[in-house]
C-alpha angles and dihedrals in degrees: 000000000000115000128237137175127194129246122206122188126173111185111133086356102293119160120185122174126197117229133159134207118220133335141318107274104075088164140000102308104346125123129203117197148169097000116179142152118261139179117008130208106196090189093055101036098231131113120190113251099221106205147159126219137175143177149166135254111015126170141172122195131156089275103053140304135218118257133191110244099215119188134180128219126180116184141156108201085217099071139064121304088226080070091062098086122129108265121250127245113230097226139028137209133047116344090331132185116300094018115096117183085223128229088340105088085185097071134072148207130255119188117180121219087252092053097215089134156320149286114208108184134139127308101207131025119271132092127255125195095213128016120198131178132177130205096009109176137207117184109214142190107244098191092053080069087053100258131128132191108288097050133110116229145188118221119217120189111194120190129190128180115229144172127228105238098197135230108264141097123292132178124238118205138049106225088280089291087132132056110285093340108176120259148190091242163322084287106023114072092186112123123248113269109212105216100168141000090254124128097285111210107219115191136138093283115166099235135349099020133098106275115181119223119204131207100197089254101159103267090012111130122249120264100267096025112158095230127142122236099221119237082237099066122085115256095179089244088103112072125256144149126260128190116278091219130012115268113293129220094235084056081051094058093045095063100032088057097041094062106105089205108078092201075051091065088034091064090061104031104150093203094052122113087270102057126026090337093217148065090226131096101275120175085342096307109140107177110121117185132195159139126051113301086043111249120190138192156164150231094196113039094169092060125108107251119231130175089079125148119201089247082060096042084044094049084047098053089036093058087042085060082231123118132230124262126259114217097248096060084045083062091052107047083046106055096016115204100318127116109272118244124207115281097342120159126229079283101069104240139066097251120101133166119192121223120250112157131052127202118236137025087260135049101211094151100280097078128129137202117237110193100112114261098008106165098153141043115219144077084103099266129184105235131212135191119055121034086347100077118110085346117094095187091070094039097086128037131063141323142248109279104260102010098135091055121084126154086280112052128091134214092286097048107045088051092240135163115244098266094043108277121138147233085001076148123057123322082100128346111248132229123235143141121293128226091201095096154007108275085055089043091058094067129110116177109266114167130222118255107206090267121115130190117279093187112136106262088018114065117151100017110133109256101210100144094208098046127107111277103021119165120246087216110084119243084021086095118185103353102154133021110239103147092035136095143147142273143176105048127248151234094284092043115119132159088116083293109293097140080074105063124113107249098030114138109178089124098025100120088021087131096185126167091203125112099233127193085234101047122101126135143189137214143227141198131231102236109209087170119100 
């Protein structure tokens, strides 16, 4: 259990008290711990938040390197849910005034100019199997939650592993080997190479041009459509971070039960009518939620979560203070800058082997699979091994985050993307903004900032006025999910895996509002540092 210790301070009459939502694991591999509030300074409103934090298999090369996203919350359920936001940093940039990395001297400080939040990561090039740091400190702006001096608050530290997808060209497309893969032309099946951020003309050229290709999706364009992908938009050339695993459903819990409004956690109650319909284990979901206010939880905290809307993955990005994804920089995280080949997976390569077999009688988060060569997880394949054995309800879904990769695989069999991200094919297919039309188009890149909608009737829905779904009715915030779609393939795809492939785009403008057994989804985050 994580340990925690109170802090009482009384100045002014200040009274903060340390509590911490679920268990240690926040994300694959990455440990909380001891958090506590530290110095105060009345005059400024901020108090230090004092925590430790490790994980497992950091590097930093030339090319990019992995970071910890790291967010605050203070919040009291008794008050008002307008008193729920993320708190603010004091200071942005690199290491800057009032953060300390803590007892680790080779890792830094990352600040964005927002200062939701921070990225620790390491400081000089090398890789470390396992990175560990005691009393890290942000200082933060309590006021800028909502609180004064005489309130009584709870501290919640969120981490998320992520990757640094560098700035650089990419190309999109695979020669028109995948469903609706982008090409240069009616007659030119090369992909699009994305050399800037700048607006991008898409029309029916004959060769090396931008040429859309549709799927039929309803309000999809039509292959060949004249349209302009706005500079605003983001094209995936700029640099940004993703999301090393797919979202968790121990990440799930901890939002859900972190949300102070209980018609907030109604409105994304994984086990409701409109999602698994059920408290039980079903395709390998183990979230069970209950009770007035709504608590949720979970057996299997490692596990990608599935059952999510894009008004869910939406609610969970939005209080992250990350964004979703648009399909372009999917793509790029994906395949990197490297020239595409014809049908390849995140991988790189063609060759793909599906898991059938886990290690073990119990999943707890350390298991294997043991089917030689296993890097994905899809064909809809009944396991065995694990939790699987004897239990149909845990036979079919997806799998734990990382579990392909081990000290000896390499890219192609860990199943990872070319900067490091994983499961970007099959395991669940993941949500993010379309291209294929002009509600996606209309994105840019705004994040979340840790405050949901408090609307009657809406309580909890991300409020990001330029995301997919938004409301036109002001304070509904994101109720439906034109703009959005899905890439990357699942579990119960088949096909020989072709729903997998990179630049697959079979559901790339699919902008359904339903909770599917085969939907997850990740974020990312826009980087404006050096």
């Amino acid at each position: 259990m994580k340990k925690t210790r109170k802090t009482y301070i009384f100045n002014f009459f200040l009274f903060l008290c340390i509590f911490i939502f679920g268990s240690d694991v926040f994300a694959n591999n990455l440990t909380i711990s001891n958090v506590s509030l530290e110095y105060r300074n009345p005059s400024l409103d901020t108090v230090i938040v004092e925590f430790d934090a490790s994980w497992e298999n950091s590097w930093r090369t030339k090319v990019n390197h992995d970071a910890i996203w790291f967010t605050v919350r203070l919040y009291n359920p008794s008050v008002t849910p307008t008193n729920k936001s993320l708190c603010q940093a004091t200071a942005s940039g690199l290491n800057p005034n009032g953060t300390s990395v803590g007892s680790n001297s080779g890792l830094e400080i990352y600040v964005p100019s927002d200062k939701n939040g921070l990225f620790l990561r390491p400081s000089s090039y090398g890789v470390n199997s396992s990175v560990s740091s005691s009393n890290i400190r942000l200082t933060i702006d309590y006021a800028s939650c909502g609180f004064g001096d005489n309130d009584s608050v709870y501290a919640h530290v969120l981490g998320i592993e992520m990757v640094y997808i560098p700035e650089g060209a990419f190309y999109v497309g695979d020669y028109d080997t995948s469903t609706a893969a982008l090409d240069q032309g009616a007659a030119d099946s090369d992909p699009w190479h994305i050399t800037s951020e700048s607006a991008l003309g898409v029309s029916n050229s004959a060769s090396n041009g931008y040429r859309y290709v549709s799927n039929g999706h309803i309000d999809e364009d039509s292959t060949g459509a004249t349209f302009t992908i706005p500079a605003t938009f983001p094209k995936g050339y700029g640099d940004f971070y993703a999301m090393k695993y797919e979202i968790t459903e121990g990440q799930w819990v901890e939002f859900i039960n972190s949300l102070p409004s209980h018609a907030a956690r109604v409105s994304h109650d994984l086990t409701d009518t409109s999602h698994k319909n059920t408290d039980t284990v079903q395709f390998r979901n183990t979230v069970s939620c209950s009770g007035t206010p709504l608590i949720c939880s979970s057996s299997r905290p490692a596990r990608a979560l599935s059952y999510l809307s894009w008004m869910d993955l939406s609610a969970f990005l939005d209080w992250a203070a990350l964004r979703p994804m648009t399909e372009l920089e999917f793509e790029k995280m994906a395949r990197g800058p490297v020239l595409a080949e014809a049908g390849e997976f995140a991988w790189g390569t063609t060759n793909i082997i599906a898991a059938t077999t886990i290690s073990g009688s119990a999943e707890e988060g350390t298991e294997a699979t043991t089917n030689l060569g296993a890097n994905a997880r899809y064909n809809n394949l009944t396991l065995t091994g694990g939790d699987a054995n004897g239990t149909p309800e845990y036979s079919q879904g997806p799998l734990r985050l990382g579990i392909f990769a081990t000290s000896s695989t390499t890219r192609e069999t860990s199943g990872a993307g070319y900067y490091g991200v994983m499961e970007l094919s099959g395991n669940q297919r993941e949500g993010g903004v379309t291209i294929g039309n002009a509600t996606g188009r209309g994105f840019t890149g705004s994040h979340g900032d840790g405050v949901l909608s408090i609307e009657a009737g809406y309580e909890g829905n991300a409020d990001e006025t330029d995301w997919p779904g938004i409301d036109g009715i002001a304070g509904r915030g994101v109720t439906g999910a034109a703009g959005s779609g899905f890439r990357g393939g699942a579990w119960d795809d088949q096909l020989s895996g072709a729903r997998l492939r990179i630049s697959d785009r079979y559901d790339a403008a699919n902008a359904s509002t339903a909770a599917y057994n085969n939907a997850g989804g990740r974020g990312v985050r826009t980087y404006e540092g050096n």
